[in-house]
C-alpha positions as CSV (number, residue, x, y, z in Angstrom):
1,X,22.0,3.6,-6.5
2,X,19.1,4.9,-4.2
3,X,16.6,2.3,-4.2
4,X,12.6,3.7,-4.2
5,X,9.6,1.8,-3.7
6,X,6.8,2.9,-6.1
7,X,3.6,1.8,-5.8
8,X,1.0,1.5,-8.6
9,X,-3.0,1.0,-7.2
10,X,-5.9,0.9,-9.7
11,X,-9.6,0.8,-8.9
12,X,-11.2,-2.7,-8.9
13,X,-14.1,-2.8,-10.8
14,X,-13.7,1.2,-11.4
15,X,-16.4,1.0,-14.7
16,X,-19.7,-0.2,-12.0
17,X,-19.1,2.6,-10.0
18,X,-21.5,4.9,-10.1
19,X,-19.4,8.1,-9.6
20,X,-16.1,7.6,-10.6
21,X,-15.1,11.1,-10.0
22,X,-16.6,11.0,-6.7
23,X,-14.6,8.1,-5.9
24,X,-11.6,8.6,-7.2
25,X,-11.3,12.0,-4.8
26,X,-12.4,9.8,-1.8
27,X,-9.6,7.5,-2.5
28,X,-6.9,10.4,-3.2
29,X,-8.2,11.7,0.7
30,X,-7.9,8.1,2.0
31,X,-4.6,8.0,0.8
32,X,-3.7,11.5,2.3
33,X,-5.1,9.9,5.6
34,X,-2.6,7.1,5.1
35,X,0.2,8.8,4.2
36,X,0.6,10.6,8.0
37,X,3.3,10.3,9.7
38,X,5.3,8.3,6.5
39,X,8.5,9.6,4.8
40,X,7.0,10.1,1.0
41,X,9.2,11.5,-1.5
42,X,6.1,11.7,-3.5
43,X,2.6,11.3,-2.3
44,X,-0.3,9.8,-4.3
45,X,-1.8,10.9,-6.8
46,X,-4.1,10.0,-9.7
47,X,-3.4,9.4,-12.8
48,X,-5.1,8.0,-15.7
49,X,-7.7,5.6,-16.3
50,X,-8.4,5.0,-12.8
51,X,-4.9,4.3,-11.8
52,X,-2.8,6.0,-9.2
53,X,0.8,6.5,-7.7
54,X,2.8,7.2,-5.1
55,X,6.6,7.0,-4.4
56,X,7.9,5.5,-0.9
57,X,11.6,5.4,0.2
58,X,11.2,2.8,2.3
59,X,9.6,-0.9,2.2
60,X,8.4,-0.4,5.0
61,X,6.2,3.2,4.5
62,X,5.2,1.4,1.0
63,X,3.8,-1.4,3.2
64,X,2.1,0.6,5.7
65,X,0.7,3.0,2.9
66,X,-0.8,0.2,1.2
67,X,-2.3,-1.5,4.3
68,X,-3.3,1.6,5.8
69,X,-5.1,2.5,2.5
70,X,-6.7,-1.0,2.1
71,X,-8.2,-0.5,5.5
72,X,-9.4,3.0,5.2
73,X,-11.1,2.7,2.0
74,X,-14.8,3.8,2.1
75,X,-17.4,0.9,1.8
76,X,-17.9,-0.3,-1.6
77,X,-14.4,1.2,-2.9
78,X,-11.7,-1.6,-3.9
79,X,-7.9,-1.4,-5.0
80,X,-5.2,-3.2,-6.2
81,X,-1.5,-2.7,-5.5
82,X,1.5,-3.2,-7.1
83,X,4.7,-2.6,-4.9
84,X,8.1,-2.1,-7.2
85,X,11.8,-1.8,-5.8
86,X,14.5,-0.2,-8.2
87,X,15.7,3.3,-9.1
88,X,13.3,6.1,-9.9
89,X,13.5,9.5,-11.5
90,X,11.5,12.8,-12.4
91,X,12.3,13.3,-16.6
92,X,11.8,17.2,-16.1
93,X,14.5,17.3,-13.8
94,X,16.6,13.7,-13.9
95,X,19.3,15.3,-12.0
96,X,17.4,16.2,-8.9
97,X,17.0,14.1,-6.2
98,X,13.8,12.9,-5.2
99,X,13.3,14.3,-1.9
100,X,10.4,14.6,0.5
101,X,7.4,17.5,-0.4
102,X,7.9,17.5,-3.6
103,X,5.4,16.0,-4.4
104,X,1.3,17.1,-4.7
105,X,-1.9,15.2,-5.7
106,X,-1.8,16.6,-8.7
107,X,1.4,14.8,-9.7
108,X,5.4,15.5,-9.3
109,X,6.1,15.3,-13.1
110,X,6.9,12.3,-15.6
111,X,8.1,9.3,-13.5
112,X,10.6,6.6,-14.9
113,X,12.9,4.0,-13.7
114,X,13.1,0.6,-12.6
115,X,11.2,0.6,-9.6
116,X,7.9,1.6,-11.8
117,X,8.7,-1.4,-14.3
118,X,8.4,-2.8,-11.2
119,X,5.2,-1.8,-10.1
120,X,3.8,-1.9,-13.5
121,X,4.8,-5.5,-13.2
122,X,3.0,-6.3,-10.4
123,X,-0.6,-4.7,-10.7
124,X,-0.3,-6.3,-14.3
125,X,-0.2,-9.2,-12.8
126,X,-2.9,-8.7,-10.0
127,X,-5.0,-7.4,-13.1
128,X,-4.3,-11.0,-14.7
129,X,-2.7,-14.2,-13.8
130,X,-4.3,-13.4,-10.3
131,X,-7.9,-11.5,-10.9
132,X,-9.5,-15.4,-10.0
133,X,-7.8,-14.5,-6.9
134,X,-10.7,-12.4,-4.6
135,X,-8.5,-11.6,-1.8
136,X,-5.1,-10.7,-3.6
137,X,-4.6,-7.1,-3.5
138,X,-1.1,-6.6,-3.2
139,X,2.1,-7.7,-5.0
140,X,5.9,-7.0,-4.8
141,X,8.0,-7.2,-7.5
142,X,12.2,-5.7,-7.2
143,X,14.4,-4.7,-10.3
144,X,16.8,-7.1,-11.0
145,X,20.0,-5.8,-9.8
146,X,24.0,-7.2,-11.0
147,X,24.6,-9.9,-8.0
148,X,21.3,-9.8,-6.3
149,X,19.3,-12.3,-7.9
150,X,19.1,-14.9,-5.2
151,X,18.6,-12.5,-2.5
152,X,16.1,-10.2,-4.4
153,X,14.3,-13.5,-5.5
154,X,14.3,-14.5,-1.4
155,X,13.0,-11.0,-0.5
156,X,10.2,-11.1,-3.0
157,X,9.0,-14.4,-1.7
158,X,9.3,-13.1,1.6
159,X,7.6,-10.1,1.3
160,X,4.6,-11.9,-1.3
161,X,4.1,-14.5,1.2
162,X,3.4,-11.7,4.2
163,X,0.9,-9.8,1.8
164,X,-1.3,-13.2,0.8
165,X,-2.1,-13.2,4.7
166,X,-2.3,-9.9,5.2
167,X,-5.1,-9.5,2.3
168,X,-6.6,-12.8,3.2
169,X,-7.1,-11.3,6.8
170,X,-8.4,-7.9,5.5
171,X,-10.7,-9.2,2.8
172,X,-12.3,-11.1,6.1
173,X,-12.6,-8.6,8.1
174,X,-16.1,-6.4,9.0
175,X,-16.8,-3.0,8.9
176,X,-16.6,-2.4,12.6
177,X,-12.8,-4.6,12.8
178,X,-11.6,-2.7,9.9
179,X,-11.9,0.8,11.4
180,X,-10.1,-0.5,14.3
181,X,-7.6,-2.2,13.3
182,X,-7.5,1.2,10.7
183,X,-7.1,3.4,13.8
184,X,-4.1,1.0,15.2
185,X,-2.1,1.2,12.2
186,X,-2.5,5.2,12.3
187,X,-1.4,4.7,15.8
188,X,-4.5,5.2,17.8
189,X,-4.6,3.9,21.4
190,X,-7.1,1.5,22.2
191,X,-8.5,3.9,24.8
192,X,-9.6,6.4,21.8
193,X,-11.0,3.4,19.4
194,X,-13.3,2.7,22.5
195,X,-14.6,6.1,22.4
196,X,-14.6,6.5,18.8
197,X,-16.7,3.3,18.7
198,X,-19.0,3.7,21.9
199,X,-17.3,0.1,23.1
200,X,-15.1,-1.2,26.2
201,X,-11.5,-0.9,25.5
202,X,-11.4,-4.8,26.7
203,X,-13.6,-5.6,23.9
204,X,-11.4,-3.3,21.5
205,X,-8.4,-5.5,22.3
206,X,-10.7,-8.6,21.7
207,X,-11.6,-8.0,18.5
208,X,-8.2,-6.6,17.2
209,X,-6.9,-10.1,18.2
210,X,-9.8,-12.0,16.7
211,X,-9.8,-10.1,13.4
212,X,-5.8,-10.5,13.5
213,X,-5.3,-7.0,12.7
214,X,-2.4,-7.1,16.0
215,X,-0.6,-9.3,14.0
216,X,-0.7,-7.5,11.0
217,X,1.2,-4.5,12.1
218,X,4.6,-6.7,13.5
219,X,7.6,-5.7,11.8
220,X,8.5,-7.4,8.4
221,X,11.5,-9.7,9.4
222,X,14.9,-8.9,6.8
223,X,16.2,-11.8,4.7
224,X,18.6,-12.0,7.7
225,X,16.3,-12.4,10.3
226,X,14.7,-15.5,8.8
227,X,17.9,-16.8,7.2
């Protein structure tokens, strides 16, 4: 079985917004922004009641996608993601694989599968047990799989654990430490954040270490790694 990582994101507090619509298309561009450079078999798109989706093959693009996202997000504009590992398919065409650029914004048909129980799991979660939670923006949540339990439980802790920093750190970060450590996780040099931001390229490297955004962008470590 291929395993697909869908990912589920929903506007907080999407009924205050004054323009919905308006904001809903600057999140589908942010997420078009986000998406460079990653291996999507489907890139986002909207859906309804303020939800979207997107399809990842890798944990790793569904990470950077959501963090990359998360960073980018105009001012006043919040999401939540839910992050699901298992199987996924297209019901108009079951029997075709789900490769890259076939997807659109507009949607790549009727999605189903484990990996968006998954998901579904996981922002329904974020949307409950863990709304007190300000800062918690992102969950994973795999499929169980026959002889995986253990591992899959080990790999969710894992990867939960890594997210509660990472959206503790960006929830604290400013405006001005946001766009660059944005810019470094599209892989900008520190040279062209200087420019961008009329700044010393000594004082970008300051403040992506302050603002912990270096750190951020390390390399999950594999069940192996830690074990």
């Amino acid at each position: 079985m291929i395993i697909y990582y869908a990912i589920i994101a929903d506007i907080v507090g999407s009924r205050r917004l004054p323009d919905r619509a308006g904001s809903q298309e600057g999140i589908l561009k942010t997420f078009a922004q986000a998406g460079q450079g990653l291996h999507l078999p489907h890139p986002a798109w909207a859906t309804v009641g303020d939800e979207f989706q997107a399809l990842a093959a890798s944990l790793d693009d569904a990470l950077t996608l959501t963090l990359r996202t998360h960073l980018l997000l105009p001012e006043g504009l919040e999401l939540r993601f839910g992050i699901g590992a298992g199987d996924a398919t297209d019901l108009r065409s079951p029997d075709t694989d789900l490769g890259p650029d076939r997807g659109s914004q507009t949607g790549p048909g009727i999605q189903d599968g484990s990996a968006w129980w998954a998901a579904r799991a996981a922002i329904d979660t974020l949307g409950g047990p863990l709304a007190r939670q300000r800062e918690a923006r992102t969950l994973y949540r795999e499929a169980p799989r026959p002889g995986l339990s253990q591992q899959q439980a080990d790999m969710e802790l894992l990867v939960n654990s890594m997210l509660q920093l990472r959206d503790h750190v960006v929830g604290r970060m400013k405006a001005r430490e946001r766009r660059l450590a944005a810019g470094l996780a599209l892989g900008y040099t520190q040279s062209r954040l200087a420019r961008q931001e009329g700044i010393s390229q000594s004082a970008v490297s300051q403040s992506l270490r302050r603002s912990g955004a270096t750190a951020l962008l390390r390399p999950l470590p594999t069940i192996d790694e830690v074990a």
